[in-house]
DSSP file (Angstrom, degrees, kcal/mol; ACC not computed):
  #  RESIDUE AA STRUCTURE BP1 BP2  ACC     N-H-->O    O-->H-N    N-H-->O    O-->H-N    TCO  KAPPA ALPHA  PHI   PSI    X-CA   Y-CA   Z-CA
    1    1 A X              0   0    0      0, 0.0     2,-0.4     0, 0.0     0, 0.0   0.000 360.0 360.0 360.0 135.4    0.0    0.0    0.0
    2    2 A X        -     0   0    0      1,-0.1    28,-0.0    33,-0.0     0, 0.0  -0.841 360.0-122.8-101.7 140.8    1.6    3.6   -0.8
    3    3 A X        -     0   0    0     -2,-0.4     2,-0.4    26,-0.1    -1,-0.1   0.286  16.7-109.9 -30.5 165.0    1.4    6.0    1.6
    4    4 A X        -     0   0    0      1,-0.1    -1,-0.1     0, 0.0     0, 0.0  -0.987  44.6 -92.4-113.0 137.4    0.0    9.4    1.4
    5    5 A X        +     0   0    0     -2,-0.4    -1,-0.1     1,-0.2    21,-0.1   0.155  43.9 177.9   4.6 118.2    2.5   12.8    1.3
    6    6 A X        +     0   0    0     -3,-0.0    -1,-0.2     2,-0.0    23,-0.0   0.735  53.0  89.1-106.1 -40.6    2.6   13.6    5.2
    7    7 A X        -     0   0    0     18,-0.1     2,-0.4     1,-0.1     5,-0.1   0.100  63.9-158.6 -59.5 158.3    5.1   16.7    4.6
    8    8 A X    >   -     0   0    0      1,-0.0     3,-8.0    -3,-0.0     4,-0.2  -0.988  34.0-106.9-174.4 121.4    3.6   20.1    3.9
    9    9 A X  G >  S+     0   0    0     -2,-0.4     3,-2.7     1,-0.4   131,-0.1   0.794 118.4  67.6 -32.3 -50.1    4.9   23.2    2.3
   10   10 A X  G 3  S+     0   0    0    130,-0.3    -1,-0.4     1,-0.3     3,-0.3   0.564  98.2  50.1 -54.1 -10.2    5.1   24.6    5.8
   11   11 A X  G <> S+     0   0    0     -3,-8.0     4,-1.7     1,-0.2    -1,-0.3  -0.034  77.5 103.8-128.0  37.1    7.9   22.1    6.9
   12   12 A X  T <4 S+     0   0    0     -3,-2.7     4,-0.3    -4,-0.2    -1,-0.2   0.169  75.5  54.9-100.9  20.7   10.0   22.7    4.1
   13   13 A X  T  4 S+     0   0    0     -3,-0.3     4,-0.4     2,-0.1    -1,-0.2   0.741 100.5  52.6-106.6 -22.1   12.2   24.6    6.0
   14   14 A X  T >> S+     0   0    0      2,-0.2     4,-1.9    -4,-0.1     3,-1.4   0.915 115.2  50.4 -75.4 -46.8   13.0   22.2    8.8
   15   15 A X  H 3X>S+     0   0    0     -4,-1.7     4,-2.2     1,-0.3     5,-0.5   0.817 109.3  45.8 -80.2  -3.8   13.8   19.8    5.8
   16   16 A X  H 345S+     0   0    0     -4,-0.3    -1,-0.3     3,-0.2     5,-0.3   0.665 112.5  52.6 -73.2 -16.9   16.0   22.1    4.0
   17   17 A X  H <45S+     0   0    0     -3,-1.4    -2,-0.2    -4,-0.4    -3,-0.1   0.965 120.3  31.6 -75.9 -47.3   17.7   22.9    7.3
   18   18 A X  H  <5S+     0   0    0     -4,-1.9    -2,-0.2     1,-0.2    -3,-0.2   0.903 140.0  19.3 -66.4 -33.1   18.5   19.0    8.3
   19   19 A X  T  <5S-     0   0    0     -4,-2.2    -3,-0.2    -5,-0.3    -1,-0.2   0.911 101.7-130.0-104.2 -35.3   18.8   17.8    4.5
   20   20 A X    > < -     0   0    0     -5,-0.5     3,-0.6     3,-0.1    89,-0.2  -0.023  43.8 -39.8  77.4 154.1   19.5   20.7    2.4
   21   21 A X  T 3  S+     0   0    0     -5,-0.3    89,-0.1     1,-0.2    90,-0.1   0.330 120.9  30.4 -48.2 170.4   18.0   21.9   -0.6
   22   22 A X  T 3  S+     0   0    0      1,-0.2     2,-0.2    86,-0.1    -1,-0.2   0.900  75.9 173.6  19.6  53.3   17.0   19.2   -3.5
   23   23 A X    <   -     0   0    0     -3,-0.6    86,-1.8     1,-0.1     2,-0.7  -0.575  46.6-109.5 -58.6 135.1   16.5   16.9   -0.9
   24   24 A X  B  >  -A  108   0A   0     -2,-0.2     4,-2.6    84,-0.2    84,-0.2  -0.671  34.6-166.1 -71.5 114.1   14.8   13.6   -2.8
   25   25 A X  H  > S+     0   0    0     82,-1.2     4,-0.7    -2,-0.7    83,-0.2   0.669  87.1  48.7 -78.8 -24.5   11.1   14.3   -1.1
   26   26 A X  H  > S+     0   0    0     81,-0.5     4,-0.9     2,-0.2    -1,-0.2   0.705 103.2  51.3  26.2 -65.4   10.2   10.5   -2.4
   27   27 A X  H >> S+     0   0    0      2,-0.2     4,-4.4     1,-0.2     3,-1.6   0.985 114.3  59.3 -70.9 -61.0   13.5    8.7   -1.0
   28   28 A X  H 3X S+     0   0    0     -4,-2.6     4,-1.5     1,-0.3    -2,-0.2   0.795 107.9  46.2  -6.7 -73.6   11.8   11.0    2.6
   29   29 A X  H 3X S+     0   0    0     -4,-0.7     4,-1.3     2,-0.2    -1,-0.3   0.528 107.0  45.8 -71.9 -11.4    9.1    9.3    2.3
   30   30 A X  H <X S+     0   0    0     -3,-1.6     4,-1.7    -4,-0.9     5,-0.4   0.849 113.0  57.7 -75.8 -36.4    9.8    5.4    1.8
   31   31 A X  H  < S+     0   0    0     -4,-4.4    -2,-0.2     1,-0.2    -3,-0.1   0.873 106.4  50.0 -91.1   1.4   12.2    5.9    4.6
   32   32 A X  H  < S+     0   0    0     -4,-1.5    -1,-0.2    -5,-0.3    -2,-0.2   0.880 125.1  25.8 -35.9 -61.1    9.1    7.2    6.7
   33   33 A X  H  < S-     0   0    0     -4,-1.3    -2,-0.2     2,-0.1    -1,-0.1   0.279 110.7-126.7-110.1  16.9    6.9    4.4    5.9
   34   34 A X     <  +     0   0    0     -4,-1.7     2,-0.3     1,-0.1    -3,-0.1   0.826  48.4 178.3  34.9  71.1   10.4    2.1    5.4
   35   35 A X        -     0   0    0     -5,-0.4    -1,-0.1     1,-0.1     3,-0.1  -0.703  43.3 -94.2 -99.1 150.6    9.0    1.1    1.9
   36   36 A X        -     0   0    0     -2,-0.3     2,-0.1     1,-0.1    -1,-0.1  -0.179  55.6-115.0   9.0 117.7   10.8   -1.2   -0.7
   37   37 A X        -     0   0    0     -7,-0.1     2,-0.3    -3,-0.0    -1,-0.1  -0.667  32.6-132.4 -76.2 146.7   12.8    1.8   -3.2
   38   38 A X        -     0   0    0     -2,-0.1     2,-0.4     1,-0.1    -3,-0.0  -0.739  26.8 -83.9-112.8 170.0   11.5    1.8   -6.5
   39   39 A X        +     0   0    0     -2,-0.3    63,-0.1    60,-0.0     2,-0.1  -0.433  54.5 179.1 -73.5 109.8   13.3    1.9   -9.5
   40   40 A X        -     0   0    0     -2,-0.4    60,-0.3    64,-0.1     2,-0.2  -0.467  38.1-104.8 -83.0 158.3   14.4    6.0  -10.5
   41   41 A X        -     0   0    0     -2,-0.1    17,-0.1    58,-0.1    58,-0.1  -0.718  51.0-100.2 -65.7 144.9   16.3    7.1  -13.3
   42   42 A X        -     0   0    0     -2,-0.2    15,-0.8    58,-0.0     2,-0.3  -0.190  45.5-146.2 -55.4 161.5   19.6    7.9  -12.0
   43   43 A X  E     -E   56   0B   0     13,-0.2     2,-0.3    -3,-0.1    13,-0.2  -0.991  19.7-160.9-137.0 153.9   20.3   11.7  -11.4
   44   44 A X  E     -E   55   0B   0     11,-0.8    11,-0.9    -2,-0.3     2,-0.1  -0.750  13.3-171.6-107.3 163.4   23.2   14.5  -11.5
   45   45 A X  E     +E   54   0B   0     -2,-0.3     9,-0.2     9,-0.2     2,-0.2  -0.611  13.8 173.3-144.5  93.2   22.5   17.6   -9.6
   46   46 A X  E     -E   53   0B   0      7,-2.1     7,-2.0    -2,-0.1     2,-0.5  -0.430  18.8-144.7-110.5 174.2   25.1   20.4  -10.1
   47   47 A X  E     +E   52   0B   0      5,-0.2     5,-0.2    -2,-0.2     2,-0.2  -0.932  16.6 169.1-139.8 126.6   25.6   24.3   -9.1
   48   48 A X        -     0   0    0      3,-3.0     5,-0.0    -2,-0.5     0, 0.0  -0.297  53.3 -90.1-109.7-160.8   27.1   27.3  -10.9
   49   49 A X  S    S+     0   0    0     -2,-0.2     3,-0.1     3,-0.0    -1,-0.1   0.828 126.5  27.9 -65.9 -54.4   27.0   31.0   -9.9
   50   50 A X  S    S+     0   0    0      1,-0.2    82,-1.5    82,-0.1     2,-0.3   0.873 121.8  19.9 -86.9 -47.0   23.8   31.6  -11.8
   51   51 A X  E     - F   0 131B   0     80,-0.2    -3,-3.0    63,-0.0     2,-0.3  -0.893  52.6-124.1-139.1 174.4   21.9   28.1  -11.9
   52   52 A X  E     -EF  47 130B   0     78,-2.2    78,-2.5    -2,-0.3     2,-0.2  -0.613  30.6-157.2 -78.7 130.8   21.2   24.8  -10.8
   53   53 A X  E     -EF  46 129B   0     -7,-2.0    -7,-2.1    -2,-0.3    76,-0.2  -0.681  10.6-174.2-159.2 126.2   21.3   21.6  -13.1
   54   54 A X  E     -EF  45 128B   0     74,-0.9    74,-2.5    -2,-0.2     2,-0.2  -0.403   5.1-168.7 -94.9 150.1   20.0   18.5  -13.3
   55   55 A X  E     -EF  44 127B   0    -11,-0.9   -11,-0.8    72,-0.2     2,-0.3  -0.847   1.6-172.4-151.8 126.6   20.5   15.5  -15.5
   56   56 A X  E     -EF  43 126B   0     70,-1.0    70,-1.0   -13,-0.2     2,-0.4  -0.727  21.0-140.6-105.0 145.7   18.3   12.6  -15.5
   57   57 A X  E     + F   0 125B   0    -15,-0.8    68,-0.2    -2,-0.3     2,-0.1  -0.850  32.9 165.6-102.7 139.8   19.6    9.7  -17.6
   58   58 A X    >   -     0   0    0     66,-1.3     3,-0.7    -2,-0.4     2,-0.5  -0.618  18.3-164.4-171.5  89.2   16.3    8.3  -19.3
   59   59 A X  T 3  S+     0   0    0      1,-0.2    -2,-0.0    41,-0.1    66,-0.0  -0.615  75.5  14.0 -76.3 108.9   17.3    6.2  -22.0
   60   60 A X  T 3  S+     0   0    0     -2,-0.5     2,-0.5     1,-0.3    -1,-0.2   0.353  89.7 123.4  99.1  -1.0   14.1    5.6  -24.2
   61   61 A X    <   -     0   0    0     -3,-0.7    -1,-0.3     4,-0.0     2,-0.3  -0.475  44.1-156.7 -81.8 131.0   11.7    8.4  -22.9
   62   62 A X    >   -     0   0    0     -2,-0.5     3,-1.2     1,-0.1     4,-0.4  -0.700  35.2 -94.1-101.5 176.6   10.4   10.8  -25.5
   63   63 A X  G >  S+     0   0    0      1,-0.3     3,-1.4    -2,-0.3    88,-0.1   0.891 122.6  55.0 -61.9 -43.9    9.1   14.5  -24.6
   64   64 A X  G 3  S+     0   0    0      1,-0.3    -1,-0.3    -3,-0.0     3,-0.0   0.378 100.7  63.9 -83.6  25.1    5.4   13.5  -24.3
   65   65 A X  G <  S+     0   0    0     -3,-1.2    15,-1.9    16,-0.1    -1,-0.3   0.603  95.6  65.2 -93.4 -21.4    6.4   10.9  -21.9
   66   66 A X  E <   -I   79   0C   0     -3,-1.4    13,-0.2    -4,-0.4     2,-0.2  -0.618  58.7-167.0-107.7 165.0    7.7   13.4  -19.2
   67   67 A X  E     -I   78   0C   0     11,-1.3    11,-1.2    -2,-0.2     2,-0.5  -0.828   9.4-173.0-171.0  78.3    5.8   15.7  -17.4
   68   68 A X  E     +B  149   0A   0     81,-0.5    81,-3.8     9,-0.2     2,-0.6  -0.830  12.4 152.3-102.3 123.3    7.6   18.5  -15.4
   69   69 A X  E     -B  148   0A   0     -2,-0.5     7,-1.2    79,-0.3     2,-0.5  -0.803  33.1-138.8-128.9 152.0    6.3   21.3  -12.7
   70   70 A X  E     -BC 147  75A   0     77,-3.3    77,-1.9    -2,-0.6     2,-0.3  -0.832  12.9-165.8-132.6 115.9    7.4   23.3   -9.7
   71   71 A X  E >   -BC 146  74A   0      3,-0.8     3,-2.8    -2,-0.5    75,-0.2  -0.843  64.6 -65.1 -79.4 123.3    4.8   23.5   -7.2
   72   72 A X  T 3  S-     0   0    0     73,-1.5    72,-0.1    -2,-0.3    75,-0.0  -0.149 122.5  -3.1  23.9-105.6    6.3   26.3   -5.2
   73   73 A X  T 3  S+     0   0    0     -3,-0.1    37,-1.8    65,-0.0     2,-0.5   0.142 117.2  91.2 -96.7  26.3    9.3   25.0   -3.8
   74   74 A X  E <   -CD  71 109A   0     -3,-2.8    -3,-0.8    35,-0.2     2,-0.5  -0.943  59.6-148.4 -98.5 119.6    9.1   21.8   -5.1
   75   75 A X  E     -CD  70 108A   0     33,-3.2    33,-2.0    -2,-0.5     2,-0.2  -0.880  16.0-175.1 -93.1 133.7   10.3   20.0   -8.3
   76   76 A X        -     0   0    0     -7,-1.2     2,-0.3    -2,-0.5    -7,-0.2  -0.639   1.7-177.5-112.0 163.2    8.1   17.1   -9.6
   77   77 A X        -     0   0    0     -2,-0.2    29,-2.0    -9,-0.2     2,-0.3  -0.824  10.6-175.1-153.3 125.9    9.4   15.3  -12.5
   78   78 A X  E     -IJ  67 105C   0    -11,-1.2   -11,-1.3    -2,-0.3     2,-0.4  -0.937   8.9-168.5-124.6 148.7    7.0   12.5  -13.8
   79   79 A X  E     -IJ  66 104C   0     25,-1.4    25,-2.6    -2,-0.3     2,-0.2  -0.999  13.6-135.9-142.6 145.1    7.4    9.9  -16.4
   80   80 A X        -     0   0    0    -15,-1.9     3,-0.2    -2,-0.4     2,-0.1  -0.710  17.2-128.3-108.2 162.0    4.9    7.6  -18.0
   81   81 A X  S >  S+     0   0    0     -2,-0.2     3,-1.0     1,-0.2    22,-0.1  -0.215  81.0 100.3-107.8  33.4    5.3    4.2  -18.7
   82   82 A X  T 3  S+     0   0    0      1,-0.2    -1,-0.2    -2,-0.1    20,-0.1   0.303  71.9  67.1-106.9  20.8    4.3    4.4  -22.5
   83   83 A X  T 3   +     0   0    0     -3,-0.2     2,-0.4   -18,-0.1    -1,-0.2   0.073  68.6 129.4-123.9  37.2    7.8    4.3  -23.9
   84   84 A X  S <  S-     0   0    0     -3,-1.0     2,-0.4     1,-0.1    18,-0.1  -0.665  70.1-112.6 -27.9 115.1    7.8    0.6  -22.4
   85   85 A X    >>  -     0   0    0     -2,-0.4     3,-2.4     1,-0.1     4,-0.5  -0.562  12.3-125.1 -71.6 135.6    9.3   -1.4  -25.8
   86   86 A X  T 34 S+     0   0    0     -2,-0.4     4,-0.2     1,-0.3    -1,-0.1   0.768 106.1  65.2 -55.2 -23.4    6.9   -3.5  -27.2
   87   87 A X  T >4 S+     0   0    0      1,-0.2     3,-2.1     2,-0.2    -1,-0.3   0.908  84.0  75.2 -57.7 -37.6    9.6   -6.7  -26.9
   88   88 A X  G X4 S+     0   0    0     -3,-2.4     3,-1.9     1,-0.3    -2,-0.2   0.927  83.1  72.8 -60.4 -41.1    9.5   -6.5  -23.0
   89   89 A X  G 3< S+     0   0    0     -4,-0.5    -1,-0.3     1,-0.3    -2,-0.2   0.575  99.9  41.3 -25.0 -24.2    6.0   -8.1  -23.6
   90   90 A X  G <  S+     0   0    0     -3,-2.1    -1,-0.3    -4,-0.2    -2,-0.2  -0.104  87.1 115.7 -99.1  17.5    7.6  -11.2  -24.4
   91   91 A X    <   +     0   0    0     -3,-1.9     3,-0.1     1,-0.1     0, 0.0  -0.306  34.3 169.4-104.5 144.9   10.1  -10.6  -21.5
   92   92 A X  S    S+     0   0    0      1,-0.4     2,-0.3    -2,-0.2    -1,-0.1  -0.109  70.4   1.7-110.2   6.9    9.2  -13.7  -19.1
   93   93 A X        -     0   0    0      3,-0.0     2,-0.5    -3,-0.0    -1,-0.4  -0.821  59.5-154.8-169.9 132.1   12.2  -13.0  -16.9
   94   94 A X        -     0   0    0     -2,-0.3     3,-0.2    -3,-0.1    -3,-0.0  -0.894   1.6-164.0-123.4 169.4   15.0  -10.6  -16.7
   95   95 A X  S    S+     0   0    0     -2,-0.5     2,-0.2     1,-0.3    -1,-0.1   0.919  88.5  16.4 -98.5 -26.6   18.6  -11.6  -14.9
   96   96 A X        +     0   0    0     -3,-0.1     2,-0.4     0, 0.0    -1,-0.3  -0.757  58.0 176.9-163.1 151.6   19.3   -8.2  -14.7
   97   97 A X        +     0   0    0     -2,-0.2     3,-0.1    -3,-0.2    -3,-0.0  -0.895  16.0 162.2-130.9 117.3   17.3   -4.8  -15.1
   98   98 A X        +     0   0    0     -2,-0.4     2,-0.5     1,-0.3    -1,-0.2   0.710  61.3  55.9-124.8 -46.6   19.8   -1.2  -14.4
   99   99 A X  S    S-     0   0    0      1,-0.1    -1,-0.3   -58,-0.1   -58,-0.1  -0.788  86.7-104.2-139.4 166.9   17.8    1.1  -15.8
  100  100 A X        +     0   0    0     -2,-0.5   -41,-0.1   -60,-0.3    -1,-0.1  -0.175  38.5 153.4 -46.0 112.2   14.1    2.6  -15.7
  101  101 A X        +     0   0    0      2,-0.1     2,-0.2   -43,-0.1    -1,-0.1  -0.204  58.7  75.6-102.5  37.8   11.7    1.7  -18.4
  102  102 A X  S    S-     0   0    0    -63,-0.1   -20,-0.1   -18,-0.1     2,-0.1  -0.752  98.3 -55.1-143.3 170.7    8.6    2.2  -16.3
  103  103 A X        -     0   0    0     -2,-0.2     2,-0.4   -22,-0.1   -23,-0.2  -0.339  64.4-174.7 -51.5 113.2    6.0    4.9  -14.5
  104  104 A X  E     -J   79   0C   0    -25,-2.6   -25,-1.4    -2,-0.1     2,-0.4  -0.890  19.2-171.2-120.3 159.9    8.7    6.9  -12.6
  105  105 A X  E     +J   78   0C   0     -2,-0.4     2,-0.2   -27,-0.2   -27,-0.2  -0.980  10.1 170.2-145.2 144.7    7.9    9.9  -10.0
  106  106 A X        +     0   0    0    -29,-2.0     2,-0.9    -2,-0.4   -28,-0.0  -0.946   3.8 169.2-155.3 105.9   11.1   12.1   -8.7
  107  107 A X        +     0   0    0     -2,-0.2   -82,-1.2   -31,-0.2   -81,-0.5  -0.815   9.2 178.9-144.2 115.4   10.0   15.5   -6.5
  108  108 A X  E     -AD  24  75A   0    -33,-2.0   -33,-3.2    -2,-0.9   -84,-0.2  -0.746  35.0-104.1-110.6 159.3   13.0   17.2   -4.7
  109  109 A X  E     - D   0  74A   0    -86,-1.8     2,-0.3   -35,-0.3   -35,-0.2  -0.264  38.3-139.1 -66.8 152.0   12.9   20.5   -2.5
  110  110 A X        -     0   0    0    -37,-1.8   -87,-0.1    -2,-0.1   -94,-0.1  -0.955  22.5-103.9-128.4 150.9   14.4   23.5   -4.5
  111  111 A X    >   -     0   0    0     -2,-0.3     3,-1.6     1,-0.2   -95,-0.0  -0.310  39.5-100.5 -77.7 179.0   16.5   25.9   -2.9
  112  112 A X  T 3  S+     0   0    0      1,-0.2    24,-1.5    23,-0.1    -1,-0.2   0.296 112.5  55.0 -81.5  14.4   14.8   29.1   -2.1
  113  113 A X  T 3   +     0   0    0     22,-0.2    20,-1.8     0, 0.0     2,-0.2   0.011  62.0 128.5-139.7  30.4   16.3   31.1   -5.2
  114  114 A X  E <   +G  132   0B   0     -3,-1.6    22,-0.2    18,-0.2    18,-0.2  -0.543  29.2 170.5 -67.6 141.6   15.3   29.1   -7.9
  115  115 A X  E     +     0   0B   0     16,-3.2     2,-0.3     1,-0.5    17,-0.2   0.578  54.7   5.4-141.1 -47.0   13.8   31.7   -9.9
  116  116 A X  E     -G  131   0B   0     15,-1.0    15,-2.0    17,-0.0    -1,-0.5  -0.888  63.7-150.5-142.5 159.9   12.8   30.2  -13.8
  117  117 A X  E     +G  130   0B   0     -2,-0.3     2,-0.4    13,-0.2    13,-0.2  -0.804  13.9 179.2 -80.7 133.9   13.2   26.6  -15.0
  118  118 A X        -     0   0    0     11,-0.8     2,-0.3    -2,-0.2    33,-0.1  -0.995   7.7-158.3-148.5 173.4   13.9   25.2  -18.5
  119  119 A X  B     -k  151   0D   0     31,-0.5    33,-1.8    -2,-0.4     2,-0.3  -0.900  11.5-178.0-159.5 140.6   14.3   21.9  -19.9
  120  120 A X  E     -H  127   0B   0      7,-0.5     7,-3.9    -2,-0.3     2,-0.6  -0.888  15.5-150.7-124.9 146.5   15.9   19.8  -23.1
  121  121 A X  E     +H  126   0B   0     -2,-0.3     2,-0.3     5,-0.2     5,-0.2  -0.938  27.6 162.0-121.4 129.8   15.7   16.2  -23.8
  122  122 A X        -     0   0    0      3,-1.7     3,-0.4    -2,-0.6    -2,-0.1  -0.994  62.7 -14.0-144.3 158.3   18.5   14.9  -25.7
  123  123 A X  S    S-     0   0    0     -2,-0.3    -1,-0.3     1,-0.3   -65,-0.1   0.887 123.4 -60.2  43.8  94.7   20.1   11.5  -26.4
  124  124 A X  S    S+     0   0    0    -63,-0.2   -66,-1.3    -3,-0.1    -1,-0.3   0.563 120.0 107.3  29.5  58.9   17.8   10.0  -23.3
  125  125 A X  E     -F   57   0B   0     -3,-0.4    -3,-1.7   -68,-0.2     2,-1.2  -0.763  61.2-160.0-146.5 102.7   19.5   12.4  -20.9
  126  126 A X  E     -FH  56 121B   0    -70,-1.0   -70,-1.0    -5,-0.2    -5,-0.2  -0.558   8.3-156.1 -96.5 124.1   16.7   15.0  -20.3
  127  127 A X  E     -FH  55 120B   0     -7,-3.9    -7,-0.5    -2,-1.2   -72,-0.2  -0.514   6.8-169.0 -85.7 151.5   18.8   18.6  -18.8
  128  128 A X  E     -F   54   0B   0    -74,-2.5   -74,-0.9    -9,-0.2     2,-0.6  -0.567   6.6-158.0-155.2  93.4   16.5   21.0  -16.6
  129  129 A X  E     -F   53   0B   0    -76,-0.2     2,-0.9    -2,-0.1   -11,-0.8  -0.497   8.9-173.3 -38.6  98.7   18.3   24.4  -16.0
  130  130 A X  E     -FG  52 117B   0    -78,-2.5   -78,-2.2    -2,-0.6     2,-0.3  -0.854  18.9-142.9-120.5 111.8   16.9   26.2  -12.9
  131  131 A X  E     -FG  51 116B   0    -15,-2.0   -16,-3.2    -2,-0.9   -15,-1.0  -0.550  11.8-113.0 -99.2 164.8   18.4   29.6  -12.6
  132  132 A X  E     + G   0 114B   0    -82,-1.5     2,-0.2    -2,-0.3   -18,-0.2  -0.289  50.6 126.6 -88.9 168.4   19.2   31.2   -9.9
  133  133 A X        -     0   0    0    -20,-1.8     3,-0.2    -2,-0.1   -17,-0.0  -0.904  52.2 -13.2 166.0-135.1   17.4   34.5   -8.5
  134  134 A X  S    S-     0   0    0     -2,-0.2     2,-0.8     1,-0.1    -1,-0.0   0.124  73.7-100.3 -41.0 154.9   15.6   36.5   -5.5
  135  135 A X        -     0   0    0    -22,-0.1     2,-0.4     1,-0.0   -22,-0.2  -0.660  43.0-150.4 -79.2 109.0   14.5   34.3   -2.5
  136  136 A X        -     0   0    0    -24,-1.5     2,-0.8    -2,-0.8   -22,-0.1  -0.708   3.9-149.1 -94.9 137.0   10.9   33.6   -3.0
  137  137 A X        -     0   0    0     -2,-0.4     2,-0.5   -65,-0.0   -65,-0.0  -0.774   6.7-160.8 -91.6 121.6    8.8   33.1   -0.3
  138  138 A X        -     0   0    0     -2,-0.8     6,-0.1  -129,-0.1   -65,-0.0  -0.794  21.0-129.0-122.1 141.8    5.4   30.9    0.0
  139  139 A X    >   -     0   0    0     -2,-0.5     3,-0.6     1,-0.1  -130,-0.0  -0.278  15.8-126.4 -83.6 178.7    3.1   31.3    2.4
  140  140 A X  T 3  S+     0   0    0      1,-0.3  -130,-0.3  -131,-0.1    -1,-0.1   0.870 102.9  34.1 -95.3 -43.9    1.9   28.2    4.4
  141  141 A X  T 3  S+     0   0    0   -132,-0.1    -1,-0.3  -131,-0.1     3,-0.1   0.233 104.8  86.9 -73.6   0.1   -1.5   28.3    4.0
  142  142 A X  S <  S-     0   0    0     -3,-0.6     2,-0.2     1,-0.3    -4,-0.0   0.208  80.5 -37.2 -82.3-149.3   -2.0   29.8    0.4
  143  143 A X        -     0   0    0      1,-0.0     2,-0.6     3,-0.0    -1,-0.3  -0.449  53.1-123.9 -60.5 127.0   -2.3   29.2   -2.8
  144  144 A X        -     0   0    0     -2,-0.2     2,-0.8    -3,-0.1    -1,-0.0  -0.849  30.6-143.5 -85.9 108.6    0.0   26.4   -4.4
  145  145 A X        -     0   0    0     -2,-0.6   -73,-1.5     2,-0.0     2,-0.2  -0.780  20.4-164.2 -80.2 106.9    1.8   28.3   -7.0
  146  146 A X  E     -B   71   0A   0     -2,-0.8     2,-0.3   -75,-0.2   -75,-0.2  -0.686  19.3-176.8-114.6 163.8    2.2   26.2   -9.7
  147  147 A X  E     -B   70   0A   0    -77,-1.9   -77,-3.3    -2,-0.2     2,-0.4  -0.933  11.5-159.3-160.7 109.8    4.6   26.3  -13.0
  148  148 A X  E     -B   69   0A   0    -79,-0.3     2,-0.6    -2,-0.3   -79,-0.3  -0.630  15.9-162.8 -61.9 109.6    4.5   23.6  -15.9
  149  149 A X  E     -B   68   0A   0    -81,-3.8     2,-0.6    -2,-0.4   -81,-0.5  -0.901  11.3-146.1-108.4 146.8    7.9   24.1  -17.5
  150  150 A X        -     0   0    0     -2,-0.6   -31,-0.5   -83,-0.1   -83,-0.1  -0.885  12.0-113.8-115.4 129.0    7.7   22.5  -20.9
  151  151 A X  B      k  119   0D   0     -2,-0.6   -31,-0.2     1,-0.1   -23,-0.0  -0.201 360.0 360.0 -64.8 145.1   10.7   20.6  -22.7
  152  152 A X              0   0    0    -33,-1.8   -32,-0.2   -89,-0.0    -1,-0.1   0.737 360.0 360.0-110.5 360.0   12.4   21.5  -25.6
């Protein structure tokens, strides 16, 4: 049975002080409800003067498979499982499995001066730039500001 999200915009400051920013909010939660990890695409997560940048290796995903937003200070990155290859149907065992062909979900904390987002996919390594600028605040109780960044 999966859990439900216990964490709450409002306590994303106690986990950015104990974990730091682009804490995995997912890896949080299995080892809250000390769930089985499921299979991710690997990730890089680097820092320049001006931005933040990720790269997810996601060998066989096209653009309409993925599905990125930043709910405040949160980044979701979703991927659907319709760039499965039609051979794994005939699949009846594998002896070993490294990397993600499946329904993936990935949502980290952003630090507090992420400021715009962009994102490319090439050769199955999909980049998502997050530049740097003022320290936004969101309040606890509001509105969940959200922003669809679309890949190019």
């Amino acid at each position: 049975m999966k859990a439900t999200t216990i964490y709450h915009t409002g306590d994303h400051a106690v986990v950015r002080t104990f974990c730091g920013s682009f804490s995995d909010m997912d890896h949080l939660q299995e080892e809250l409800h000390a769930e089985p990890p499921h299979t991710k695409p690997a990730i890089n997560i680097a820092e320049t003067n001006s931005t933040y940048m990720l790269e997810l290796a996601l060998p066989g995903y096209k653009r309409e498979d993925l599905h990125i937003m930043i709910e405040d200070d949160v980044l979701i990155i979703r991927g659907t499982a319709s760039c499965v290859p039609e051979h794994y149907e005939e699949v009846k065992r594998f002896y070993k499995k490294e990397f993600c062909v499946e329904t993936f979900n990935r949502t980290f904390l952003l630090p507090e001066d992420v400021d715009a987002a962009s994102a490319t996919l090439k050769e199955g390594i999909l980049f998502i730039h997050l530049t740097k600028g003022a320290t936004q605040v969101w309040p606890v109780n509001g509105p969940c500001n959200t922003v669809i960044v679309p890949i190019n």
